[in-house]
VOLO-703486 format. One line per 10 residues: number of its first residue (from 1); their letters; for each residue y, z, x negated of N, C-alpha, C. Coordinates in steps of 0.1 Angstrom, whole numbers, plus 5000, padded with zeros to 4 digits. Example, Ala and Ser with C-alpha at 12.3 -4.5 7.8 and 13.67 -1.06 7.14 Angstrom:
2
1> as> 4943/5078/4868/4955/5078/4877/4967/5078/4868; 4978/5071/4872/4989/5071/4863/5000/5079/4871
END
This chain:
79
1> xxxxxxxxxx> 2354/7291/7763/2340/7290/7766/2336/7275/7764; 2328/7276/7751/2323/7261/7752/2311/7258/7744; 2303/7244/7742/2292/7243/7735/2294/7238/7725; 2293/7238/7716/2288/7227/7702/2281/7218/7701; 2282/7205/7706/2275/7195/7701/2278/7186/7690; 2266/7185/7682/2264/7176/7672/2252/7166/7670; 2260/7157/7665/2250/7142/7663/2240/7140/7648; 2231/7135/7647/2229/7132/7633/2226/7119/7628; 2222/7115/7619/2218/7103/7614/2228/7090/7624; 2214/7080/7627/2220/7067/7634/2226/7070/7649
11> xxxxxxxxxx> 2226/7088/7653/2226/7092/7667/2243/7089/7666; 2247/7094/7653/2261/7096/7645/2270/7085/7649; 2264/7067/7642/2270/7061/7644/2269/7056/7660; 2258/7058/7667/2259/7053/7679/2267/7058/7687; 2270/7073/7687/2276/7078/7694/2292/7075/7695; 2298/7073/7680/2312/7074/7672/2316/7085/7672; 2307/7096/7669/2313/7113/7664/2302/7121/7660; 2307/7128/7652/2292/7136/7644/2291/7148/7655; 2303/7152/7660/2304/7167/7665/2313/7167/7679; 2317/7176/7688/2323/7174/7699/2321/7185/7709
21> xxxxxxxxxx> 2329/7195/7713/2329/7206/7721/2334/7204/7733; 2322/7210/7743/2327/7206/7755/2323/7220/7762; 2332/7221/7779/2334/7230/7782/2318/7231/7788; 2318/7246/7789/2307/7254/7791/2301/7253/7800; 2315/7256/7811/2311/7255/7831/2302/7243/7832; 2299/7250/7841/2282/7238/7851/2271/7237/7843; 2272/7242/7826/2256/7237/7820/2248/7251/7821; 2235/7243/7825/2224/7254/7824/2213/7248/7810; 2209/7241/7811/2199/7232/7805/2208/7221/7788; 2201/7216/7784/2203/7207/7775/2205/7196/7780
31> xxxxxxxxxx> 2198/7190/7794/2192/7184/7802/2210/7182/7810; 2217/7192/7810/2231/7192/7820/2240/7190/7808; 2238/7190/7793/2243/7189/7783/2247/7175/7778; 2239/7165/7781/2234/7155/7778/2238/7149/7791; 2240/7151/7801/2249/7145/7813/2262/7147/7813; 2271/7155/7806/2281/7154/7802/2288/7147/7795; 2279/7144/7788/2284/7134/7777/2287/7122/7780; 2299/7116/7775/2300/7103/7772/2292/7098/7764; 2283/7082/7766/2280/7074/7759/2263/7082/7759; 2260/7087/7766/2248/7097/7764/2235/7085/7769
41> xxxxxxxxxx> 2240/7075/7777/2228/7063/7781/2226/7060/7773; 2232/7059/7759/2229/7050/7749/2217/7057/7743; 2215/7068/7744/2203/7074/7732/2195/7068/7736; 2176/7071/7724/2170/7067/7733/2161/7082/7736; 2154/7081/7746/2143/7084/7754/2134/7091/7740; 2134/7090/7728/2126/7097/7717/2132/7103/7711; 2146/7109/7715/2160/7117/7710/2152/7136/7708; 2153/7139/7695/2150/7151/7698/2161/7162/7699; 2159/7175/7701/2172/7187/7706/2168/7197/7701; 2178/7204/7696/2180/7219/7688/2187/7225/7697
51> xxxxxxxxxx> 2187/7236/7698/2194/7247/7705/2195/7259/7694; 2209/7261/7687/2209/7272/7676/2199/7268/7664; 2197/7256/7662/2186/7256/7646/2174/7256/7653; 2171/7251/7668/2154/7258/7669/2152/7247/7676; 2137/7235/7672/2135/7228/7684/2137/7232/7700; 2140/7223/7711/2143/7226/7722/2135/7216/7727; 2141/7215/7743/2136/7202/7751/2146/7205/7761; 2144/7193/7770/2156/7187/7777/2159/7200/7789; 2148/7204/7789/2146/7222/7803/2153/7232/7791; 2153/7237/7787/2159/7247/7772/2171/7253/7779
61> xxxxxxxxxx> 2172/7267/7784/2190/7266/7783/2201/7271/7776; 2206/7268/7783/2221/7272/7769/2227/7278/7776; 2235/7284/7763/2248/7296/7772/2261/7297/7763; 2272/7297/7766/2287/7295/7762/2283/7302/7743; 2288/7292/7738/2291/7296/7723/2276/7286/7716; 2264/7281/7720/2258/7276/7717/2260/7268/7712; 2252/7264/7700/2250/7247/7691/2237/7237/7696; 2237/7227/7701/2231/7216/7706/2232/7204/7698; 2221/7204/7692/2219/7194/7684/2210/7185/7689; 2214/7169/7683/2208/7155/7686/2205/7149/7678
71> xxxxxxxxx> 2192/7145/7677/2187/7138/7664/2177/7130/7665; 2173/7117/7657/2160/7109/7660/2149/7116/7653; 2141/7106/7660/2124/7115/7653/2125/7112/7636; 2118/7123/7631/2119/7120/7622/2111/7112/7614; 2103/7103/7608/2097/7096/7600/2095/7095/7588; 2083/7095/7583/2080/7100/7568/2072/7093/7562; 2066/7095/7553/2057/7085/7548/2057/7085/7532; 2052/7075/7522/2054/7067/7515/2042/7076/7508; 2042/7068/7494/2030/7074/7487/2030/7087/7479
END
């Protein structure tokens, strides 16, 4: 019983892991996902979340076998 989390971009190097399974017990939320974690103070505060491929937010919940993704905003632009 466990979640899938994955990092992307600069979340990747800050972290030091792209990916990382952790046990399932105690999470309700994304929000309890992200308290689990090691090194998780480091994000910032404009971190966005996937649950299965689908935006989320930090209330969202999860349940054993899920994928939790972490990623910065994204930014676009140019001409």
């Amino acid at each position: 019983m466990s979640i899938r989390v994955r990092f992307f971009a600069s979340l990747r190097e800050q972290m030091g892991y792209s990916e990382k399974s952790i046990a399932f017990e105690g999470l309700a939320t994304v929000s309890d996902v992200l308290e689990r974690l090691d090194k998780a103070r480091i994000l910032d505060a404009q971190v966005l979340y996937a649950v299965n491929m689908e935006y989320a937010n930090s209330d969202t919940p999860v349940k054993d076998g899920d994928e939790v993704a972490f990623f910065p905003p994204v930014t676009g632009g140019g001409p």
